[in-house]
Each structure stands twice: as structure tokens, then as C-alpha cells.
C-alpha positions in Angstrom: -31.8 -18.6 11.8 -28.9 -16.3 10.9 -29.5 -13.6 7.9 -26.4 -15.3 6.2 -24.8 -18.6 6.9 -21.6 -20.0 5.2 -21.0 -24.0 5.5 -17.5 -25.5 4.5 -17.4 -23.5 1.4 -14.7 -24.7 -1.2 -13.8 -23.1 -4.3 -10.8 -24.2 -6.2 -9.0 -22.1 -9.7 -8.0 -24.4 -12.3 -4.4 -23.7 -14.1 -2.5 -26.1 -16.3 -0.3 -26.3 -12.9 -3.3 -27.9 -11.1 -6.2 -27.1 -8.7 -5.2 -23.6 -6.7 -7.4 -23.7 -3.3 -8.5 -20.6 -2.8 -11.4 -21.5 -0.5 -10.7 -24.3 1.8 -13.4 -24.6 4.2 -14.9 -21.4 5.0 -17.5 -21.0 7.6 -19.5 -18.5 9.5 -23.0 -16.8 10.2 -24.4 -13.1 10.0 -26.8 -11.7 11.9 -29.1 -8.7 10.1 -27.0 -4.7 11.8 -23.9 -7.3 11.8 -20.7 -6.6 10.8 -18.1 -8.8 9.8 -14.1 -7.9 8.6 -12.3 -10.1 6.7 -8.6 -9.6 7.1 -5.2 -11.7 5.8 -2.1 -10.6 3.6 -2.8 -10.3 -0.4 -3.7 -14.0 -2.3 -5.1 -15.7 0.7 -8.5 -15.7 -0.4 -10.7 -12.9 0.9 -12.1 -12.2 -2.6 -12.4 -15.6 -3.9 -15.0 -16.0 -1.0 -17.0 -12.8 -1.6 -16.8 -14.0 -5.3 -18.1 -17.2 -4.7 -20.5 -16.2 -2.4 -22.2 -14.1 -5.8 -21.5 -16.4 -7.7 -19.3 -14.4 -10.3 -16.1 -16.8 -10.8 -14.2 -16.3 -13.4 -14.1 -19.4 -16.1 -11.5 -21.2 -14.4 -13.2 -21.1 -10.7 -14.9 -24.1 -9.9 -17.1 -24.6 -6.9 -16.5 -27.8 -5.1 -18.1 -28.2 -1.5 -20.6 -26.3 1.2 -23.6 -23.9 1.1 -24.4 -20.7 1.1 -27.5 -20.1 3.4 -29.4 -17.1 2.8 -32.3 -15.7 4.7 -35.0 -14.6 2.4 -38.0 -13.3 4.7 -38.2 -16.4 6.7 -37.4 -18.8 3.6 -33.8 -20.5 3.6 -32.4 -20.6 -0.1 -29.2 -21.9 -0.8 -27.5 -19.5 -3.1 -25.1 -22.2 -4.4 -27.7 -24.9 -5.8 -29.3 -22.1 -8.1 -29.6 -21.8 -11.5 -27.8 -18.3 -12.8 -31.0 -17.0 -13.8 -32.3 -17.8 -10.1 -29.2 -15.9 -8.9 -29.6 -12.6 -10.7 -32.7 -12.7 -8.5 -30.5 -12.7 -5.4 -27.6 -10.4 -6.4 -28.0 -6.1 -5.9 -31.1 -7.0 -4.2 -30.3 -10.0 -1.7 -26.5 -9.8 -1.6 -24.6 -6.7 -3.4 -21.3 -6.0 -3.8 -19.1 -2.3 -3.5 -16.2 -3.9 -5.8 -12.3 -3.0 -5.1 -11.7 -0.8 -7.8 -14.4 1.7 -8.2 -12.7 3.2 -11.4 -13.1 0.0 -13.2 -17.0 -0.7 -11.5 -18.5 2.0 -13.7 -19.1 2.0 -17.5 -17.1 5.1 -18.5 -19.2 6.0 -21.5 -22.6 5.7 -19.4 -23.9 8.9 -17.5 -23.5 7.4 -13.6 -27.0 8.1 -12.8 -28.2 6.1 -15.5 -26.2 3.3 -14.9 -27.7 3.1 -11.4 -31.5 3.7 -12.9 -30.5 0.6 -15.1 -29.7 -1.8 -12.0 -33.0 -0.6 -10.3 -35.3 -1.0 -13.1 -33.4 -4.9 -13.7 -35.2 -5.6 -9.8 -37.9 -3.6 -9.8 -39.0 -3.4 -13.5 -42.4 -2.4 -12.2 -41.2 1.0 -11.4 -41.1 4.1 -13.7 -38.0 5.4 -14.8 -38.7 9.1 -13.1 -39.4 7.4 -9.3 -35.7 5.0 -10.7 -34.3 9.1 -10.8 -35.8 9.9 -7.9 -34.4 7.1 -5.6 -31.0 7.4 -7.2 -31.3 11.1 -5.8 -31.9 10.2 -2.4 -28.9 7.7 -2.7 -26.5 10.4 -3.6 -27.8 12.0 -0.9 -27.4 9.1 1.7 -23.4 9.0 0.4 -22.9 12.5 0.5 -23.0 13.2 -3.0 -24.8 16.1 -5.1 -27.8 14.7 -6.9 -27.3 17.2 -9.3 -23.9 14.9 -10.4 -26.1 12.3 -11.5 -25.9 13.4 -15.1 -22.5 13.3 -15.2 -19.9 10.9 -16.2 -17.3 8.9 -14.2 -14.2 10.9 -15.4 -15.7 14.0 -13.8 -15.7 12.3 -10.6 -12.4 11.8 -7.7 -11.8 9.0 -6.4 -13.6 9.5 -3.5 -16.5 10.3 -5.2 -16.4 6.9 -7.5 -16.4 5.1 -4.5 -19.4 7.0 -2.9 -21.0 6.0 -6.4 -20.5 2.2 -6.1 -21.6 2.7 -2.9 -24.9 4.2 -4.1 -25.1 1.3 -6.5 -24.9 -1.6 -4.3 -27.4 0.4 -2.3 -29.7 0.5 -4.8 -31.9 -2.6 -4.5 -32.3 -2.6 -0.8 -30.0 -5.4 -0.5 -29.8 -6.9 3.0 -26.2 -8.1 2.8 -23.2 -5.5 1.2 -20.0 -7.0 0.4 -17.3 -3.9 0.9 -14.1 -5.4 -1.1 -11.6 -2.8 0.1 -14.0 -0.1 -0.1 -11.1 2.5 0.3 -8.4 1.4 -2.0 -6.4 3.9 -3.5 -7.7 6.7 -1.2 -6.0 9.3 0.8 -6.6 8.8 4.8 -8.9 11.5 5.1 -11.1 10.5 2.4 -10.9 6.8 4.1 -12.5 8.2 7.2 -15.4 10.1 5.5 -16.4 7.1 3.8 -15.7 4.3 6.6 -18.0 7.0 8.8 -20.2 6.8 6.0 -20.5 3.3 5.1 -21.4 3.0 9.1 -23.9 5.5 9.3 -25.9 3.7 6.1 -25.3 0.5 7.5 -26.9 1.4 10.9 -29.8 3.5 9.3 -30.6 0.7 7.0 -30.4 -2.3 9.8 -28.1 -4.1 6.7 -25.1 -6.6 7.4 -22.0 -5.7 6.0 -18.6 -7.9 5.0 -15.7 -5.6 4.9 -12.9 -7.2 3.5 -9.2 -5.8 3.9 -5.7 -6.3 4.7 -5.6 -3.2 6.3 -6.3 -3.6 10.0 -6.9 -0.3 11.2 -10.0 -0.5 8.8 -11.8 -3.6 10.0 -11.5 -2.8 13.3 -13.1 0.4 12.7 -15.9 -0.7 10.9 -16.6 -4.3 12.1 -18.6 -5.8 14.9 -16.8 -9.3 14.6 -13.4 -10.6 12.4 -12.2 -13.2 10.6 -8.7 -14.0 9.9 -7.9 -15.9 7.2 -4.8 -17.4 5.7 -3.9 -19.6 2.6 -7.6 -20.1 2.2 -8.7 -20.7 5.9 -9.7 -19.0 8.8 -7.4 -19.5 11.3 -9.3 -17.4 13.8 -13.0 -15.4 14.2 -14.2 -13.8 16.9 -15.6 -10.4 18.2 -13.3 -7.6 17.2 -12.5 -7.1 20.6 -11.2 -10.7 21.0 -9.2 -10.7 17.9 -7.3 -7.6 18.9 -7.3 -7.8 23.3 -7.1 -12.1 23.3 -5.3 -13.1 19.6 -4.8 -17.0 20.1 -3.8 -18.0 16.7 0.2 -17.1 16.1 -0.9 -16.0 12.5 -3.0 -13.5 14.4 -0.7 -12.1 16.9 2.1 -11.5 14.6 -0.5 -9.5 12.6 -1.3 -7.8 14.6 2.1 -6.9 15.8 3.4 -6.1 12.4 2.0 -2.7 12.0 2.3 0.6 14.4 0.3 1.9 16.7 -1.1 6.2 17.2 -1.3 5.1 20.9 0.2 3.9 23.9 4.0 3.3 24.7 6.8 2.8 21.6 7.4 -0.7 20.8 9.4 -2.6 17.8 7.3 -4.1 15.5 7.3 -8.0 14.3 7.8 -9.3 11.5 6.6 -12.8 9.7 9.4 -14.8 8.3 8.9 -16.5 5.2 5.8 -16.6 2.7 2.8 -18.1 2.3 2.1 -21.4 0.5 1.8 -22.6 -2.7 -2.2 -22.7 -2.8 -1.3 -25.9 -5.4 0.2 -28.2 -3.0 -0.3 -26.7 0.2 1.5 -28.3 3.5 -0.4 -31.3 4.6 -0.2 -30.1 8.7 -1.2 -26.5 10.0 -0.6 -24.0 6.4 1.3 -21.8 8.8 3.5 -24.4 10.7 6.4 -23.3 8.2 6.4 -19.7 9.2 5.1 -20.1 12.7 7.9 -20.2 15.5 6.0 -21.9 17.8 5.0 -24.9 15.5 5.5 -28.3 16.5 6.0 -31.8 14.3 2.0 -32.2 15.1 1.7 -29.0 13.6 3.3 -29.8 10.3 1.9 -33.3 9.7 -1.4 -32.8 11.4 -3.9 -30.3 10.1 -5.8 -28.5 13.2 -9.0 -28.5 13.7 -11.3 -25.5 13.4 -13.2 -24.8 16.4 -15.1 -22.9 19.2 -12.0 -22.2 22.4 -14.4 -19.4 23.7 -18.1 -18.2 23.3 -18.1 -17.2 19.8 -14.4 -17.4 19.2 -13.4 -19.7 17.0 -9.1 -21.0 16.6 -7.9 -23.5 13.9 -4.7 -24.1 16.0 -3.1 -27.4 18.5 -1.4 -24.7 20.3 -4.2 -21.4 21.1 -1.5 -18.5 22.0 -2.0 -17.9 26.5 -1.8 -14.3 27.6 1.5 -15.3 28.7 2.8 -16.7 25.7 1.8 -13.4 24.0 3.7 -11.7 26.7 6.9 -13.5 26.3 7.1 -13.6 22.6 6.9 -9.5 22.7 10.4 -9.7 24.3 11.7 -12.8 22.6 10.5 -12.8 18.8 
């Protein structure tokens, strides 16, 4: 059994417009040392699912379908049927979370050491408040941070070190899952690095899974072992990193992945996507990308595709998986 494993997860926003599906059908498993990137352009859902995952939806999300399957030692708990006072059991110490804006993650009126003392002694209220220090010391040594900045506040941190902070926070009850949410937002390239490297290091130290989630590409396929493409709130393609980026089969993926430069190899023009994504409200009843694709077909755009295994392990929700000599051709053409 898989540490983590997601079934048809649905979560819908509801607005006086109607029901905005923001997770359609999500699924995939995570192995304990895994890695997992989840990449697609800004509003297609990549948050919503770490969100419902942890059950922390805002009023107007609504859960509607699937199961979150979390390994607990051996026992299988569905984090979904739970009451919220099961929950808080699972969250910082099950599943944890290093949130996109680190700025806004910590209370600015709280020393940041005591605010990480506070989540420990929540999970472990067994434990004395000096061996609470004493772990958040070791934490800010496992980031790279002086354990002597404990005592101070957030505003006398940089950004990088914020970010190091939150990362010392979700670390903070052992969890065996951590949910990155752009874990490098709003950072300069060479602080991205140190704190990618970082991120790496603790994850391989620790034997934890990780979910980085991005729209930045270079960054997933630094960090992560497998990836997830998702679009509109689907994923249109998952497989091993190296698949995703040497064998793309879904057009969505290939035109990603061809829209951004390259440090290496020969010169070449970039692609572009035409067009927008959907309306999440009324989304097109075939493939949600047969209106931008330009190899959609009618079957395409009255048929939705079906989500499923081409390869080992690589997964396509597409009637017409890209060949190496498609990908070829469309270089020249597109």
C-alpha cells in the first residue's frame, strides 16, 4: 500500500455564478522518499488539491467525490471521512504544508521560534517546552538557519529566510508527507537554488514524500522524482519526470514544455499556446483543451478522454497520445 493515495478527488467553489470545478478527478499514489511536482499555468487547480487534501477550504469550497488514502503505520485512514477534530490529528504531523507566501504564514507579532514551539507542543503536548526549544534549534539548523534567530521576529527576517522558517515549521511534527506550494515564490534565483538543494537534502535525510507544486518547470523537474500535469482541474498527463520531459504525449504537455527557453543545447523559437483556459463554470463537454489544442479532433471536443495508463506508470488523458514523430514535425510546423 502506497504512503499516500488519491481517488477521483472532486472539489467544487461555490459563487452566485454557479459551481467552479476546481478539482475534477484527481488521482495518484506516493510512495514514502517520493517525489511528486505538480505543474500547470495559474487557476487550474494545483492548490485547490493540496487544499483539499488538508482539508482547509475556504467557506465556499465544497468537497463532492473520492478519497484521500493515507498510510498511518500500516492503518489506512481516509482523511476525507474525518471529523475536523480527527483531522487536526493528521495535519503538521501526518501531512504538512510549506504555504506559497511565507510572509503571510507567520504571525508577525509572535517571536518565530515560539510560534514553532506552539505547533509542536499542539502534537506532542507531552513534551516540555525547553526539549519544544531544543528541537526548534535543530530545525533551524537542518534549514540553514541560526538558532540563535529563534527569538526574533518575522520582520527581521529576508525572504529567504521566511521561507527557511516555514520550512522548519512544517518540519516540525515529523510529518511523513510535506506539501511545498511554490516554496520559492518571490525569491531571487540564487536563493531558489539554496533552498530547492535544501528542501532535497531534508527530504532524503528524513525518508519523507514531498508534493511540489509550481508553474515553474525548471523547478519540478529539479526537485521531483515523478510529475503531474494538470489543466482546468485535470491531469492530463503523469509520469516519471524523465517521461514528462524526453516522451511528452499529451499536446498540453509538449507545448509546455516548449513555451519556455532552454541554458542548453542548440537555439530554437519557442511555442506559444493560443487562446485561454476555460471557464471552470461551464467547462467544454469534450477534451478541456480541444479549443486550444491544434491537433484536436470533433471526438475531441464532444467526447471527454479517458484518463489512463499508455506506458508503465505513465498515465495520458488524451484520444490522440503525441508520437515521437508528431513531436518532431510540430517543432517545424507550429
Amino acid at each position: 500500500m502506497a504512503l499516500l493515495e488519491v481517488k477521483n478527488l472532486k472539489m467544487h467553489y461555490k459563487t452566485k455564478m454557479g459551481y467552479v470545478k476546481a478539482v475534477d478527478g484527481i488521482n495518484f499514489t506516493l510512495d514514502s522518499g517520493e517525489s511528486l511536482g505538480i505543474v500547470g499555468e495559474s487557476g487550474c487547480g494545483k492548490t485547490s488539491v493540496s487544499m483539499t487534501m488538508l482539508r482547509l477550504l475556504p467557506e465556499n469550497g465544497e468537497f463532492k467525490e473520492g478519497k484521500v488514502l493515507f498510510n498511518d503505520n500500516g492503518k489506512i485512514v481516509d482523511l476525507v471521512s474525518l471529523s475536523e477534530e480527527e483531522m487536526r490529528k493528521y495535519r503538521w504531523k501526518g501531512l504538512a504544508m510549506v504555504f506559497q507566501a511565507a510572509m503571510n504564514s507567520l504571525n508577525p507579532v509572535y517571536k518565530v521560534g515560539d510560534q514553532i514551539v506552539e505547533a509542536i507542543l499542539t502534537h506532542y503536548p507531552e513534551m516540555s517546552i525547553d526539549d519544544a526549544k531544543k528541537k526548534v534549534a535543530k530545525l533551524f539548523e537542518l534549514v540553514g538557519l541560526d538558532p540563535k534567530r529563534m527569538e526574533q521576529y518575522p520582520h527581521q527576517y529576508s525572504g529567504g529566510m521566511k521561507q527557511r522558517a516555514v520550512i522548519a515549521l512544517a518540519l516540525s511534527c515529523d510529518p511523513k508527507v510535506i506539501i511545498a506550494d511554490e516554496p520559492t515564490t518571490a525569491l531571487d534565483v540564487i536563493v531558489q537554488d539554496k533552498i530547492l538543494k535544501e528542501m532535497k537534502k531534508i527530504q532524503k535525510q528524513l525518508n519523507m514524500a514531498m508534493i511540489y507544486i509550481s508553474h515553474d518547470i525548471a523547478v519540478i523537474a529539479e526537485v521531483s522524482d515523478k510529475i503531474a500535469v494538470m489543466y482546468a482541474g485535470k491531469f492530463v498527463e503523469l509520469g516519471s519526470s524523465r517521461d514528462i520531459f524526453k516522451n511528452p504525449m499529451h499536446p498540453y504537455t509538449f507545448l509546455l514544455m516548449n513555451a519556455f527557453p532552454s541554458t542548453i543545447g542548440e537555439k530554437k523559437k519557442l511555442l506559444t499556446i493560443p487562446g485561454e483556459p476555460p471557464n471552470l463554470l461551464n467547462p467544454p463537454k469534450g477534451c478541456r483543451f480541444a479549443p486550444r489544442c491544434p491537433w484536436a479532433t470533433e471526438k475531441c471536443k464532444n467526447e471527454e478522454p479517458e484518463y489512463k495508463e499508455i506506458e508503465d506508470g505513465h498515465f495520458v488523458a488524451c484520444w490522440h497520445p503525441l508520437s515521437e514523430e508528431v513531436r518532431k514535425d510540430a517543432k517545424i510546423e507550429l
